[in-house]
C-alpha positions in Angstrom: -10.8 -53.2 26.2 -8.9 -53.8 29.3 -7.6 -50.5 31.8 -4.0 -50.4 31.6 -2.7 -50.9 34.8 0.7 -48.9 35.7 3.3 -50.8 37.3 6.3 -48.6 38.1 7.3 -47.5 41.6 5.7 -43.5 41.0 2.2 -45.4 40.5 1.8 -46.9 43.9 0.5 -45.8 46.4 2.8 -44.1 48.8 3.5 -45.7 52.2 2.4 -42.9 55.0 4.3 -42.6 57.9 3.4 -40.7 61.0 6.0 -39.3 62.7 6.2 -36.8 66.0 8.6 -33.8 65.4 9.7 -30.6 67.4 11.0 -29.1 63.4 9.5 -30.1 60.0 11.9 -28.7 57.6 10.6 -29.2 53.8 12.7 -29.8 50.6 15.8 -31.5 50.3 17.4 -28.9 48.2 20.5 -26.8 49.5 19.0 -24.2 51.7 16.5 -26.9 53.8 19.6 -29.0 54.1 21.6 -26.0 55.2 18.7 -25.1 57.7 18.7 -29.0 58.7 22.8 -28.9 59.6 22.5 -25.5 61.5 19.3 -26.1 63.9 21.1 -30.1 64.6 23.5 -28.1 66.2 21.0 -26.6 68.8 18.3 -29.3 68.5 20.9 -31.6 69.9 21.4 -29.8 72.9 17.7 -29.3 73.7 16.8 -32.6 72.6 14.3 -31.4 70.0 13.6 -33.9 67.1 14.4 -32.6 63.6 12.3 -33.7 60.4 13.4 -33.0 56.8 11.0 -34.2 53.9 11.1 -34.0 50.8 9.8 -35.7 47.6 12.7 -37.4 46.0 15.8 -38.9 47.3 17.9 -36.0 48.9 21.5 -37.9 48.1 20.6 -37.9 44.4 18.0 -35.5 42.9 17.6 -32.3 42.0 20.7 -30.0 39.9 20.4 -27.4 43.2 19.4 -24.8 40.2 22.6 -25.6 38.5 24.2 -24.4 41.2 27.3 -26.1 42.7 28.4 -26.8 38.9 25.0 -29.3 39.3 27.5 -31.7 41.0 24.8 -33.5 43.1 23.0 -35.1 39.8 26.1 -37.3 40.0 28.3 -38.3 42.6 30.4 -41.5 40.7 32.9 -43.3 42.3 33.8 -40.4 44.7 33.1 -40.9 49.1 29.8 -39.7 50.5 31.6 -38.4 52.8 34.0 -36.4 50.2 31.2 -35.1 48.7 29.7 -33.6 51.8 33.0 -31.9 53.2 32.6 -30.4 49.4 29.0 -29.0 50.1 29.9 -28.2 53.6 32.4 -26.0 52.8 31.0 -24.4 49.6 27.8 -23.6 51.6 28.9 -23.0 55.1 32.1 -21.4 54.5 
């Protein structure tokens, strides 16, 4: 009997990059990207590197605990850039 070998992306193995970082911020749900848009604001003006992980694509997974009506499950034919004025202002006030 041959070993079934799995061929889908989630099988392979994962590309590791090294990277240097002043702030490692983990997750890509709403609070890590909150914390993300607030310490750019001073990380800029120090010159300090910011580094968000996380272990899915940050534009399209998660439901954000069903919060937010789960609106970031699916974005459609609506602008990026729509869709983050939305967030912006629903999280940041």
């Amino acid at each position: 009997m041959e070993k079934e070998t799995c061929t889908f992306s989630y099988c392979q193995k994962p590309e590791v990059v090294e990277v240097e970082t002043d702030l490692l911020l983990i997750g890509g749900g709403m609070a890590c990207c909150g914390a993300a848009y607030e310490a750019a604001r001073w990380a800029s003006a120090n010159k300090l590197k910011i580094t968000m992980v996380d272990k899915a694509a940050t534009d399209r997974s998660g439901a954000v605990a069903m919060g937010l009506s789960a609106i970031n499950t699916y974005i459609g034919e609506n602008k990026i850039e729509d869709y983050v004025r939305y967030v912006r202002a629903d999280l940041m006030g």
